[in-house]
Each structure stands twice: as C-alpha cells, then as structure tokens.
Residue, then its C-alpha position, 0 to 999 in steps of 0.5 A: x500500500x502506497x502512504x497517501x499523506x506523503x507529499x500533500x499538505x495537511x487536510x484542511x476544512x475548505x474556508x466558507x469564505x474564501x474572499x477574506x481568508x484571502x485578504x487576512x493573509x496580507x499581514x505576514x508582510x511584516x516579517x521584515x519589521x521584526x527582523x529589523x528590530x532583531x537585527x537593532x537589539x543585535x546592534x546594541x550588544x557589546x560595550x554600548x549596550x551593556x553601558x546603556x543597560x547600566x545608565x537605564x538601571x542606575x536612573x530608574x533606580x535612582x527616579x524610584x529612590x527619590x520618589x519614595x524619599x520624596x514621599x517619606x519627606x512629604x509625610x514628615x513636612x505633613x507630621x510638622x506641618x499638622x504639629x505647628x497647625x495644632x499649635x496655631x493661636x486663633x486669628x483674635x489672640x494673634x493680631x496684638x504681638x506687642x511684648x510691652x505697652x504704650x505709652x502716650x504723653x499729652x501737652x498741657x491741652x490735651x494734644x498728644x506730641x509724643x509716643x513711647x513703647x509699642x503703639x498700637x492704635x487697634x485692631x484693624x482687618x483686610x477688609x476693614x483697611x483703605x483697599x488702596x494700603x492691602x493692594x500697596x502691601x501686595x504689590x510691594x511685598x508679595x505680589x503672588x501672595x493670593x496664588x501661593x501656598x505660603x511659599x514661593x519657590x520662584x521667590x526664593x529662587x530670585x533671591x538666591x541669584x540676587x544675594x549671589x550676584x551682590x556678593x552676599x551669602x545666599x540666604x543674606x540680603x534678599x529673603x524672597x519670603x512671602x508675606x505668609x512667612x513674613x507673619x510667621x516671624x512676626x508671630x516668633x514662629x510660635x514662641x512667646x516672649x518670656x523675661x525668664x528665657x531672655x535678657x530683653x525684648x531686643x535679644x528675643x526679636x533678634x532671635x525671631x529674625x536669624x535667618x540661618x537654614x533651619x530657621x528658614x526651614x522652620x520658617x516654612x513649615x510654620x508658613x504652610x500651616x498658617x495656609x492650612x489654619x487661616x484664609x489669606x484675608x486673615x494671614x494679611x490681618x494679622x501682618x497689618x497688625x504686627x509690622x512695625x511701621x515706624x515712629x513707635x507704631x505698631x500695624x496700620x492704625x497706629x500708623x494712620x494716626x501717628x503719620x495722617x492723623x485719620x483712621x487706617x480705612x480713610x487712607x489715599x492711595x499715596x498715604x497708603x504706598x507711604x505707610x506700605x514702603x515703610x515695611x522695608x526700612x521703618x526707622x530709616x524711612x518713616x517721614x517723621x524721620x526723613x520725609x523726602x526719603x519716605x515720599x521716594x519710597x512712596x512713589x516706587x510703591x505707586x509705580x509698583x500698584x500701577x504695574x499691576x493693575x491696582x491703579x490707572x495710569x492716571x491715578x498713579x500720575x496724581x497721586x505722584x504728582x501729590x505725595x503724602x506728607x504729615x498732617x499738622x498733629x504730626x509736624x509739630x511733634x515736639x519736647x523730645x528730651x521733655x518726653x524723656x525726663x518725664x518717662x524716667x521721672x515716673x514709675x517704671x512700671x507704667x512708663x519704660x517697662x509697661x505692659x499697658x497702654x498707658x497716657x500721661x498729661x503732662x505740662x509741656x507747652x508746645x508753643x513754649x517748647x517750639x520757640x526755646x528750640x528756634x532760639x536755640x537754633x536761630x542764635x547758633x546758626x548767626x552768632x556761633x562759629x561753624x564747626x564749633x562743638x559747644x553745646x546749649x540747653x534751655x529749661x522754661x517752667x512756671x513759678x510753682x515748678x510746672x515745666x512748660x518747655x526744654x531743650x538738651x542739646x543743640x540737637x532738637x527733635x531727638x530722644x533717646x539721647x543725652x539731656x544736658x537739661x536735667x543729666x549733666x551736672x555743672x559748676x553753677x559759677x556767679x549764677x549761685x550768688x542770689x541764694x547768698x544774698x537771699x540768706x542774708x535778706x532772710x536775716x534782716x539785712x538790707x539791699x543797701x547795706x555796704x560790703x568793702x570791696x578791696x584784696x580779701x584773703x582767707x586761710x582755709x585749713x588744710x589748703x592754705x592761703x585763699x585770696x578770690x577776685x572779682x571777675x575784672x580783677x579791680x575793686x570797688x570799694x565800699x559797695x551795696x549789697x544790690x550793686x554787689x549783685x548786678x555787678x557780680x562781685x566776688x569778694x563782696x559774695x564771700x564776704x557776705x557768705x561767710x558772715x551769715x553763716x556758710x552752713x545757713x547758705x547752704x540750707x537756704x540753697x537746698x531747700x530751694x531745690x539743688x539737691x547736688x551736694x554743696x562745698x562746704x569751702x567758702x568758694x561755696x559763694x562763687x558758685x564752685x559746686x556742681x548742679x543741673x540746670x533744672x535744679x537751677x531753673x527750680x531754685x529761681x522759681x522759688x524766688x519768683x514765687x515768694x520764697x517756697x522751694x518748688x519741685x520741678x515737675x512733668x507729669x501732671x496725671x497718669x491713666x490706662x488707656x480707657x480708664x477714667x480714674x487716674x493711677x497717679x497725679x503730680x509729683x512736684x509743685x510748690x513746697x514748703x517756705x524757705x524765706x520770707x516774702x519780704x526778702x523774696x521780693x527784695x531780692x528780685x528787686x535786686x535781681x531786677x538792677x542785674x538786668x537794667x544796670x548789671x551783668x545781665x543787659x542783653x537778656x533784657x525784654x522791650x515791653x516786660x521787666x526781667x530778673x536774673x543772674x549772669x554766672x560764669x566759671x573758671x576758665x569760662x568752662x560753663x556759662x549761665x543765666x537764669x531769670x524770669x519775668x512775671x509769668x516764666x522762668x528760663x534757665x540757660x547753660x551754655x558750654x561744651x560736654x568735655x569741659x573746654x573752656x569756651x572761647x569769648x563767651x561769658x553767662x553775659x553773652x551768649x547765654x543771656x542772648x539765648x535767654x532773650x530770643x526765648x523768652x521774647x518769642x514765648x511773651x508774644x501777645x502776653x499781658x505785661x504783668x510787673x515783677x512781684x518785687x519790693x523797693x525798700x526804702x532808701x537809707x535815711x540819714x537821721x539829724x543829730x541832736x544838739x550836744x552839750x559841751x560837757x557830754x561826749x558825743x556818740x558817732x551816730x550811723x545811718x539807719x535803715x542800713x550799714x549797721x548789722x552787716x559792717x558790724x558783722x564784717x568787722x567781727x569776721x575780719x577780727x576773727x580771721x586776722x587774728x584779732x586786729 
C-alpha cells in the first residue's frame, strides 16, 4: 500500500469564505519589521549596550529612590506641618504681638506730641483697611501672595541669584519670603516672649529674625500651616497688625494716626504706598524721620500698584504728582528730651517697662517748647562759629515748678539721647550768688547795706592761703549789697557768705531745690559746686514765687488707656517756705538792677521787666543765666560736654542772648504783668541832736542800713586776722 499523506499538505476544512481568508493573509508582510528590530537589539550588544543597560538601571533606580524619599519627606513636612497647625493661636489672640505697652504723653491741652513703647492704635482687618494700603502691601511685598501656598519657590529662587550676584551669602540680603512667612516671624514662629528665657525684648526679636537654614526651614513649615489654619484675608490681618511701621507704631492704625492723623480705612492711595514702603526700612524711612526719603519710597510703591493693575495710569500720575506728607498733629511733634525726663521721672512700671497702654498729661507747652528750640537754633546758626562743638540747653517752667518747655542739646527733635537739661551736672559759677544774698535778706539785712570791696584773703585749713577776685580783677570799694549783685562781685559774695553763716547758705540753697551736694569751702559763694540746670531753673522759681522751694515737675496725671480714674497725679509743685516774702521780693528787686544796670543787659525784654543772674566759671568752662519775668522762668547753660573752656563767651553773652530770643518769642501777645518785687526804702540819714559841751558825743550811723552787716564784717575780719 502506497502512504497517501506523503507529499500533500495537511487536510484542511475548505474556508466558507474564501474572499477574506484571502485578504487576512496580507499581514505576514511584516516579517521584515521584526527582523529589523532583531537585527537593532543585535546592534546594541557589546560595550554600548551593556553601558546603556547600566545608565537605564542606575536612573530608574535612582527616579524610584527619590520618589519614595520624596514621599517619606512629604509625610514628615505633613507630621510638622499638622504639629505647628495644632499649635496655631486663633486669628483674635494673634493680631496684638506687642511684648510691652504704650505709652502716650499729652501737652498741657490735651494734644498728644509724643509716643513711647509699642503703639498700637487697634485692631484693624483686610477688609476693614483703605483697599488702596492691602493692594500697596501686595504689590510691594508679595505680589503672588493670593496664588501661593505660603511659599514661593520662584521667590526664593530670585533671591538666591540676587544675594549671589551682590556678593552676599545666599540666604543674606534678599529673603524672597512671602508675606505668609513674613507673619510667621512676626508671630516668633510660635514662641512667646518670656523675661525668664531672655535678657530683653531686643535679644528675643533678634532671635525671631536669624535667618540661618533651619530657621528658614522652620520658617516654612510654620508658613504652610498658617495656609492650612487661616484664609489669606486673615494671614494679611494679622501682618497689618504686627509690622512695625515706624515712629513707635505698631500695624496700620497706629500708623494712620501717628503719620495722617485719620483712621487706617480713610487712607489715599499715596498715604497708603507711604505707610506700605515703610515695611522695608521703618526707622530709616518713616517721614517723621526723613520725609523726602519716605515720599521716594512712596512713589516706587505707586509705580509698583500701577504695574499691576491696582491703579490707572492716571491715578498713579496724581497721586505722584501729590505725595503724602504729615498732617499738622504730626509736624509739630515736639519736647523730645521733655518726653524723656518725664518717662524716667515716673514709675517704671507704667512708663519704660509697661505692659499697658498707658497716657500721661503732662505740662509741656508746645508753643513754649517750639520757640526755646528756634532760639536755640536761630542764635547758633548767626552768632556761633561753624564747626564749633559747644553745646546749649534751655529749661522754661512756671513759678510753682510746672515745666512748660526744654531743650538738651543743640540737637532738637531727638530722644533717646543725652539731656544736658536735667543729666549733666555743672559748676553753677556767679549764677549761685542770689541764694547768698537771699540768706542774708532772710536775716534782716538790707539791699543797701555796704560790703568793702578791696584784696580779701582767707586761710582755709588744710589748703592754705585763699585770696578770690572779682571777675575784672579791680575793686570797688565800699559797695551795696544790690550793686554787689548786678555787678557780680566776688569778694563782696564771700564776704557776705561767710558772715551769715556758710552752713545757713547752704540750707537756704537746698531747700530751694539743688539737691547736688554743696562745698562746704567758702568758694561755696562763687558758685564752685556742681548742679543741673533744672535744679537751677527750680531754685529761681522759688524766688519768683515768694520764697517756697518748688519741685520741678512733668507729669501732671497718669491713666490706662480707657480708664477714667487716674493711677497717679503730680509729683512736684510748690513746697514748703524757705524765706520770707519780704526778702523774696527784695531780692528780685535786686535781681531786677542785674538786668537794667548789671551783668545781665542783653537778656533784657522791650515791653516786660526781667530778673536774673549772669554766672560764669573758671576758665569760662560753663556759662549761665537764669531769670524770669512775671509769668516764666528760663534757665540757660551754655558750654561744651568735655569741659573746654569756651572761647569769648561769658553767662553775659551768649547765654543771656539765648535767654532773650526765648523768652521774647514765648511773651508774644502776653499781658505785661510787673515783677512781684519790693523797693525798700532808701537809707535815711537821721539829724543829730544838739550836744552839750560837757557830754561826749556818740558817732551816730545811718539807719535803715550799714549797721548789722559792717558790724558783722568787722567781727569776721577780727576773727580771721587774728584779732586786729
């Protein structure tokens, strides 16, 4: 039998369609394809295949490894970031962060002219602001601040370039932190100031803003769960809140009343761009500093809202055209060195150290205030040479002590800085003389009686031999006690000290206020020891009020803010008598013949009588003069802080000059009221009656003056000469 399978092709069903069998049989065409990708794959043996397998390897191990780190990481940063979230405060406790309170001091009318401490003028939100300062503050600061989530990556990739470029460190200079992460740091990153923790308020905010790359880390964790806790509207609440803004504010509002006098939502859009350009420099910009600075600012702030769409083109040109300036309120802003004494003149716990928004009324005068500092000015920019380095300072006050005016320094406007007013203590010179002759006044004796003026030596125990001159080195002779005094003569002073009493000058002088210790020398009467000039200003008040020391004084009353009740009230005024009126009067009568006929003409007044003393010290080293008219008294010192001697200048020169552009400026439009002074009697000579020849005729003396005083002399000559 034949095999009938050899040479045939398998048996098959016959196809029912035999077209699309037909058709289906096309596709084998592609046999050439995979022997083409066959023959690739051979291709890529050998050494580059094998690295390209390696590099494919090496990548998605490397792509898997850093996706599951990044997820790791993304888990981690959601554990802090869920942790800072927990420890968010509400928006409501967030919006205050001052460590301290405020202070406010007020005029003697009720108008405020200083600040102290942290201002906070009130809690104000995004929605209850000017929309011109939160679209100032957006466009200035964080431009993307609605479209991010906290942080900007571009941001911070710009600031890197930029800290690069300028030669700084990459995280110096240029943050690129959004306002979100600007908060953050406002809030401390959530830690709250403790004294126990930190030396002061300064250390503890230095901390909050180190930039190192943990805390900006930290920073950023905080940030985004800020994102998570709050809306945007209220993370940029809590940041017009808590930026300081210059001049002692803290957040708009108090940044409004300080600068514009309006509340923050009644803001324009220039006072906006001007309150929002201070978030880069505060202190260096604010317009109570430097308002030209502050308007250039402003007008980059402008262009900056304009570029992105906050306002038009014509509202950007009238508005720079415009710029913000300051309103009445805030340009007479004055009494720097007042605002200073007061603080340190009341507690510490209701003034430096307050933890409440505290207001005090004082008695500064600002009118008074302003025309002792354009005397001040007016006088060393036309009679003091360029470059000098002497220094001058002023103190006005009323009779009973209230001060109404002062300056410290020829540097006006400025705190914080050394008050030569009340801080310095300097040689009072012939300035002192009135209490000598007050003391001796308050003895019974008589301006008329007479004091020899002629070579006069002492010897001092322990020091030798001690001869005083007067000032011109010539003498007298026989003088008066009031000619004495307006011509400043320094033996008749000593000798007049010595025969009252030194030790009774010197209580005389403490109890009318110079609380500085006293020489117990008799160069005590030559004005040797040392005293402030508010101590000085506060004696002579006591002799225009009639012989009762007064306690110089500020701070009228004291009150937290919302409170009616005050905390406490004065802290000085009119003391207790030191000599009778009558000699009080007298005395001022004699001081008034130092002005008309003595030492002390160029402080004389055209339309007022005034009273005073010239004093100057050795080596012209201080210069003084203090007086008064009816209505104020004024104290002047004049001289330089390391003790040069002044060159030309006496307390009858430029001191005095000083006294009279002040004193003439603050009696502008005042009633003319006369000194409160007595004329005493002229000496009366008594006719003699007739003698009898067999009776010895007695040497009669004048009354009304001579007597007690040269007897008095005479014993103290005796005394000191040793009997002769």
């Amino acid at each position: 039998m034949t095999d009938s399978r050899r040479g045939k092709g398998r048996l098959v069903a016959d196809r029912r369609y035999p077209g699309k069998s037909t058709k289906a049989a096309k596709p084998k065409k592609a046999a050439p394809a995979r022997r083409k990708a066959t023959k690739a794959r051979a291709k890529r043996g050998g050494i580059v295949g094998f690295f390209s397998r390696i590099f494919g390897w090496v990548f998605r191990f490397f792509l898997r490894l850093f996706v599951r780190a990044g997820i790791v990481a993304a888990l981690i940063v959601a554990v802090f970031v869920g942790y800072e979230y927990t420890t968010l405060p509400e928006v409501s406790q967030a919006l205050d962060g001052r460590a301290r309170g405020s202070v406010q001091l007020l005029d003697r009318d009720g108008v405020a002219f200083a600040w102290r401490g942290d201002q906070f003028g009130g809690v104000v939100t995004a929605d209850s602001v000017s929309p011109h300062l939160k679209n100032a503050v957006v466009a200035t600061e964080d431009r993307r601040f609605y479209r991010h989530f906290g942080i900007s990556p571009r941001g911070v990739a710009s600031a890197v370039r930029i800290n690069l470029s300028e030669g700084r460190g990459p995280l110096s200079g240029h943050g690129g932190s959004t306002i979100t992460q600007q908060t953050a740091k406002l809030l401390c990153l959530g830690v709250q100031y403790d004294p126990n923790d930190w030396k002061n308020e300064a250390e503890y905010v230095a901390d909050c803003r180190r930039g190192s790359l943990y805390r900006k880390a930290k920073e950023a964790v905080y940030a985004l769960a800020m994102e998570l806790k709050y809306s945007k509207d209220e993370i940029l609440s809590i940041y017009l809140n808590r930026a300081y803004m210059g001049g002692g504010a803290y957040g708009a509002a108090a940044a409004a009343e300080r600068y514009f006098s309006k509340p923050a939502s009644a803001l324009t859009p220039q006072e906006s761009a001007m309150i929002a350009g201070l978030l880069t420099a505060p202190s260096s910009l604010a317009p109570t500093s430097n308002l030209e600075r502050s308007q250039a600012r402003a007008a980059t702030v402008l262009r900056l809202m304009n570029e992105q769409g906050y306002l038009t083109d014509e509202e950007t040109r009238a508005a720079q055209a415009n710029p913000a300036t300051l309103s009445e309120d805030a340009k007479t802003q004055t009494g720097g060195y007042f605002a200073d004494w007061v603080m340190q003149s009341g507690p510490d716990f209701f003034t430096r150290d307050t933890t409440e928004d505290v207001i005090i009324s004082t008695t500064l005068d600002q009118r008074i205030q302003k025309a002792t500092e354009d005397a001040m000015k007016i006088i060393f920019s036309t009679k003091v040479r360029e470059g000098s380095k002497a220094q001058a300072a002023i103190v006005v006050m009323s009779a009973d002590g209230a001060v109404r005016g002062m300056v410290g320094g020829r540097q006006t406007n400025v705190s914080g800085v050394f008050n030569r007013a009340t801080q310095a203590k300097r040689q009072t010179g012939s300035a002192f003389k009135p209490f000598v002759y007050a003391t001796a006044l308050e003895l019974g004796y008589s301006p008329y009686d007479r004091v020899e003026d002629a070579p006069f030596c002492m010897n001092i125990p322990g020091s030798g031999q001690w001869c005083p001159e007067n000032y011109t080195r010539d003498y007298a002779g026989s003088v008066t006690l009031v000619d004495a005094l307006a011509r400043s003569l320094n033996i008749p002073a000593v000798k007049v000290s010595e025969s009252v009493g030194r030790d009774l000058v010197r209580k005389v002088s403490e109890d009318f206020g110079i609380a500085s210790d006293l020489t117990d020398t008799p160069a005590l009467a030559l004005g040797a020891s040392e005293a402030s000039l508010l101590e000085m200003t506060g004696a002579y008040a006591g002799i225009l009020n009639g012989g009762s020391s007064v306690t110089p004084y500020g701070l009228r009353e004291l009150r937290l803010q919302g409170e009616e009740q005050p905390m406490m009230g004065a802290g000085g005024g009119i003391g207790e008598r030191v000599i009778n009126e009558q000699a009080a009067r007298q005395l001022i009568w004699m001081m008034e013949k130092v002005v008309t006929n003595g030492t002390g003409g160029r402080a004389a007044l055209p339309d007022r009588q005034v009273a005073g003393k010239t004093g100057t010290t050795q080596a012209a080293r201080d210069a003084w003069f203090i007086g008064f008219t009816a209505d104020y008294v004024a104290g002047v010192w004049m001289g330089y802080d390391d003790n040069t001697p002044l060159t030309g200048v006496t307390g009858s020169g430029l001191p005095a000059e000083i006294w009279h552009e002040a004193m003439r400026r603050i009696h502008e439009g005042m009633p003319v009221t006369p000194l409160p002074m007595i004329v005493p009697e002229p000496p009366r000579q008594v006719a003699q009656p007739q003698q009898q020849p067999q009776q010895q005729q007695a040497p009669q003396r004048q009354q009304g003056g001579g007597n007690a005083l040269e007897n008095a002399l005479n014993q103290l000559l005796r005394d000191i000469l040793g009997g002769n």
